[in-house]
C-alpha positions in Angstrom: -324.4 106.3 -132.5 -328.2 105.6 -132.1 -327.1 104.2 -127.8 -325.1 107.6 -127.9 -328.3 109.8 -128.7 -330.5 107.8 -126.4 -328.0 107.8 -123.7 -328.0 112.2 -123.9 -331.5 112.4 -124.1 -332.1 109.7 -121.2 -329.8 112.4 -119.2 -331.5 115.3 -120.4 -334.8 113.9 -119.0 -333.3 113.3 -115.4 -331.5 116.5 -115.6 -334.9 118.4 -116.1 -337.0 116.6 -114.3 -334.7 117.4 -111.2 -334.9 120.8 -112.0 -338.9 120.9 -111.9 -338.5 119.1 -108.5 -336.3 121.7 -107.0 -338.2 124.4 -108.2 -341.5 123.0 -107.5 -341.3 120.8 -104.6 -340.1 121.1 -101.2 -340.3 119.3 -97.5 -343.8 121.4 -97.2 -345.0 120.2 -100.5 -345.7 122.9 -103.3 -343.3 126.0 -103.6 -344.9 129.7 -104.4 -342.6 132.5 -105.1 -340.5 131.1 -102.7 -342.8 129.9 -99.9 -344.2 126.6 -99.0 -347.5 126.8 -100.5 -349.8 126.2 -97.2 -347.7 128.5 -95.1 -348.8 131.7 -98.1 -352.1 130.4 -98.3 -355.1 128.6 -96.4 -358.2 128.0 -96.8 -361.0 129.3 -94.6 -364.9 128.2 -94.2 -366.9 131.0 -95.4 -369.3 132.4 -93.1 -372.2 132.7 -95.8 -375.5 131.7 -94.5 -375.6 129.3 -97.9 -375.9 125.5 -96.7 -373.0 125.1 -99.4 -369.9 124.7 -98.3 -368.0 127.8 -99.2 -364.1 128.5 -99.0 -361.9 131.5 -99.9 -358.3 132.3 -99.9 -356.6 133.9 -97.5 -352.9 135.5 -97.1 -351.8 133.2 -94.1 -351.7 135.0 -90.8 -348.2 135.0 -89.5 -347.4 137.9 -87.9 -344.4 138.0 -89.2 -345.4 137.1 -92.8 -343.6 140.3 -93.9 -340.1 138.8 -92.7 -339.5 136.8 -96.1 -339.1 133.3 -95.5 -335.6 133.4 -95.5 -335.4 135.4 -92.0 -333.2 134.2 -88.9 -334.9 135.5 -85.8 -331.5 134.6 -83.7 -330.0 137.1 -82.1 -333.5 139.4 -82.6 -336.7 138.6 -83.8 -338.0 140.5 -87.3 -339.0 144.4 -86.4 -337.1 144.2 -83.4 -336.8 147.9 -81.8 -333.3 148.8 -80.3 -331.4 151.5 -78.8 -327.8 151.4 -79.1 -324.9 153.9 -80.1 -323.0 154.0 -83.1 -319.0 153.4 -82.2 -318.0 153.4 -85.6 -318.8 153.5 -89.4 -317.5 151.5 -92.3 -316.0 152.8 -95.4 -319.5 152.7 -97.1 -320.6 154.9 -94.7 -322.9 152.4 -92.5 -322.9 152.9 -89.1 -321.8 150.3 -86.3 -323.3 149.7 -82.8 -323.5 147.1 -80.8 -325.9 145.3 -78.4 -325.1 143.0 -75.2 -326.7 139.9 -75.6 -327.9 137.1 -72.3 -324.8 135.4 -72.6 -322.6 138.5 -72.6 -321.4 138.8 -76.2 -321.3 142.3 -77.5 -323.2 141.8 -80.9 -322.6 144.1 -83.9 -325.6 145.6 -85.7 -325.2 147.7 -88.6 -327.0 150.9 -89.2 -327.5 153.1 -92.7 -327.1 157.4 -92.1 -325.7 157.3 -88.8 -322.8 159.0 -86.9 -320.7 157.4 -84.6 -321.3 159.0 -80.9 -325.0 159.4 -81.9 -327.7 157.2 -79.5 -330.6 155.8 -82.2 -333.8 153.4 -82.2 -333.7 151.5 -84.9 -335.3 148.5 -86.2 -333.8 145.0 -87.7 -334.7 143.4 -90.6 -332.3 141.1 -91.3 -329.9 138.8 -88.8 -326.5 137.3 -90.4 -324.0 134.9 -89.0 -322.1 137.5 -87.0 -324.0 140.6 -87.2 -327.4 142.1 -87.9 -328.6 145.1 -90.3 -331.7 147.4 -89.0 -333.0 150.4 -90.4 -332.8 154.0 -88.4 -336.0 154.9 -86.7 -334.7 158.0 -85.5 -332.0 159.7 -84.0 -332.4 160.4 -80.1 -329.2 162.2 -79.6 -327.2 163.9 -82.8 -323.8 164.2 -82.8 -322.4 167.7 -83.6 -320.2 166.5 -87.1 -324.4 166.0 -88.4 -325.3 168.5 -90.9 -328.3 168.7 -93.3 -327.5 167.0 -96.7 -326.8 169.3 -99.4 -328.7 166.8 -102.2 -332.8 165.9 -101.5 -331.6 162.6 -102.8 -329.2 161.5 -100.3 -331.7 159.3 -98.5 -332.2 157.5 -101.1 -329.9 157.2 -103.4 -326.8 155.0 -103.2 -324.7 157.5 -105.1 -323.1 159.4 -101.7 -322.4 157.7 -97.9 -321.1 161.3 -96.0 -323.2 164.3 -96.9 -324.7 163.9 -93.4 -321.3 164.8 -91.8 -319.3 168.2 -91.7 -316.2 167.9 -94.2 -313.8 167.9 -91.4 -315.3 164.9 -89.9 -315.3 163.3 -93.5 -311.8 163.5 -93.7 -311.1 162.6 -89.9 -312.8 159.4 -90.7 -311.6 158.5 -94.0 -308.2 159.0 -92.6 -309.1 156.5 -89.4 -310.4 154.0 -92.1 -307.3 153.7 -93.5 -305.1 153.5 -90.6 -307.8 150.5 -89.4 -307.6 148.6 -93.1 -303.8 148.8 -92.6 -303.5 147.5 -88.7 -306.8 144.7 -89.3 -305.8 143.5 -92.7 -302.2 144.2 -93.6 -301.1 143.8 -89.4 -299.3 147.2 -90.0 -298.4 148.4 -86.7 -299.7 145.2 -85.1 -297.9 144.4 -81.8 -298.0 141.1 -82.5 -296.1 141.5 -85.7 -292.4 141.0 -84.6 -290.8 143.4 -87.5 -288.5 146.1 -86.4 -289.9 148.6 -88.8 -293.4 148.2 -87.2 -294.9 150.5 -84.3 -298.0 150.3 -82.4 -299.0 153.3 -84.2 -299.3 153.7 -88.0 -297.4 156.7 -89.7 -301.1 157.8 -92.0 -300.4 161.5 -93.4 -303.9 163.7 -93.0 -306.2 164.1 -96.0 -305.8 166.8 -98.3 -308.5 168.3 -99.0 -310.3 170.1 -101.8 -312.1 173.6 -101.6 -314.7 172.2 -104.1 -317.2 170.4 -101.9 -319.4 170.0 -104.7 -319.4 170.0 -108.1 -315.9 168.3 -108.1 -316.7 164.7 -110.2 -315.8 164.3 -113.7 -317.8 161.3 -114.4 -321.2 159.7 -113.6 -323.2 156.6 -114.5 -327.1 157.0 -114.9 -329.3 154.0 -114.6 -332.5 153.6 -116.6 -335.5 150.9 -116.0 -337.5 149.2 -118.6 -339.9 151.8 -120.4 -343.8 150.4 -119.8 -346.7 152.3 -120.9 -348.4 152.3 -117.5 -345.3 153.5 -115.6 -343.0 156.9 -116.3 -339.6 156.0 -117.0 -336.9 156.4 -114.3 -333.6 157.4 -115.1 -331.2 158.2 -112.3 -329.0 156.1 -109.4 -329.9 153.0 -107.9 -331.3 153.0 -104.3 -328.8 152.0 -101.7 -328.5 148.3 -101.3 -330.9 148.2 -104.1 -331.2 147.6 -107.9 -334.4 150.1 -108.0 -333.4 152.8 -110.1 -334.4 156.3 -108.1 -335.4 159.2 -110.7 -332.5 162.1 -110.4 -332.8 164.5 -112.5 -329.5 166.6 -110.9 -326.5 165.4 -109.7 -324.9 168.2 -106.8 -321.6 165.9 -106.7 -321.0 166.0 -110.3 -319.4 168.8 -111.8 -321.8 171.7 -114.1 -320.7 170.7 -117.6 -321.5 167.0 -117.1 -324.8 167.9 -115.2 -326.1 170.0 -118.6 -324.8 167.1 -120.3 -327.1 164.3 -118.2 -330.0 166.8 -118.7 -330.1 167.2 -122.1 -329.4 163.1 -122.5 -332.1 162.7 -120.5 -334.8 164.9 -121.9 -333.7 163.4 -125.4 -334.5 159.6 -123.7 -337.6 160.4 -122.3 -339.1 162.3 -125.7 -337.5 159.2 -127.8 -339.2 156.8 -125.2 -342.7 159.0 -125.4 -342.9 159.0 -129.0 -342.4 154.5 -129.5 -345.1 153.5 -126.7 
């Protein structure tokens, strides 16, 4: 029993110890939050006229230091500025363009609060396997489905994906997202599919649609942060892509009764959060 105990805590030992390595070490020496240690930090000769020997620290000078150390600069370097036009838009409402790289490949990069015929500048950030993401810069030619967002959140919260398109585009496109998910992923209507029931096209009925453009959902989900003393509390959707909560205080998609409802919860956190800090 007594080899048995030593034998689990001899374990234990390597098992943490190899955890503190991991977390602590790296091929560049010391990790910090993340980032090789010399690469966040260096140390530079003061130029004080004292015959001492001064140093202070510095954030390191990379010009892209903002890029996170986890950045790919293949196909496009961090911040890269492009032009392109939106072909398509996913089912969460992202846009897709795509750029012709030096050997010819037609690359995908993904876009947030774009339309599809629209020509935009916009900026990546982040470089995958097979595509890229970038944020919109601006939009250099509009198409005509654009419209002006009912809700002053829609930029930022994650909530909603097609306020910036006219309701007969909405459905236009929702119904071409299903006919795609059925020929890409089921092969429905796929040519090379050799069923007899199958056609090049595929038989999708049109969305019906409801005169309530707003005000129409029965349920919601409100986030809330952790209350701090220094900070007001937040209670409201999370940002898109995001876990940062964004402070709503009115929902336009949610229907009247469950927006008095949210209201009157969330008056009764905030004066219950007031009153303990």
């Amino acid at each position: 029993m007594r080899r048995v105990k030593l034998v689990i805590r001899f374990l234990w030992w390597i098992m943490t110890l190899s955890m503190f390595w991991r977390r602590s070490f790296g091929p560049s020496g010391w990790i910090f939050k993340g980032k090789p240690l010399m690469n966040v930090f260096r140390l530079r000769q003061s130029t004080s006229s004292s015959p001492s020997r001064k140093f202070s620290i510095q954030q390191y000078g990379d010009p892209l230091q903002n890029r996170g150390h986890k950045f790919k600069p293949f196909p496009f370097e961090y911040h890269t500025e492009l032009r392109i036009e939106i072909e398509d838009i996913t089912n969460l409402g992202i846009g897709i363009g795509r750029v012709c790289l030096p050997d010819g490949n037609r690359w995908v990069v993904m876009v947030p609060a774009v339309l599809p015929g629209e020509i935009v500048l916009v900026r990546v950030y982040r470089n995958h396997a097979s595509y890229s993401e970038a944020d919109l810069i601006s939009v250099i030619q509009p198409s005509s489905d654009r419209v002006e967002p009912f809700c002053k959140f829609f930029q930022s919260c994650g909530g909603c994906q097609y306020q910036h398109m006219n309701i007969s585009a909405q459905r236009k496109w929702k119904k071409n997202q299903v006919v795609s998910l059925l020929q890409r992923i089921g092969q429905v209507g796929n040519a090379s599919i050799s069923t007899s029931n199958m056609h090049n096209e595929v038989p999708v009925n049109d969305v019906v649609g409801s005169d309530h453009l707003f005000y129409y959902r029965s349920k919601m989900t409100p986030h809330f942060g952790t209350p701090n003393p220094q900070k007001p509390l937040k209670i409201g959707f999370q940002r898109k892509n995001s876990n940062v909560i964004i402070d709503v205080d009115h929902c336009p998609i949610a229907s009247k009764p469950i927006n008095d409802k949210y209201l009157e919860s969330r008056e009764k956190l905030l004066a219950s959060v007031d009153s303990k800090l």
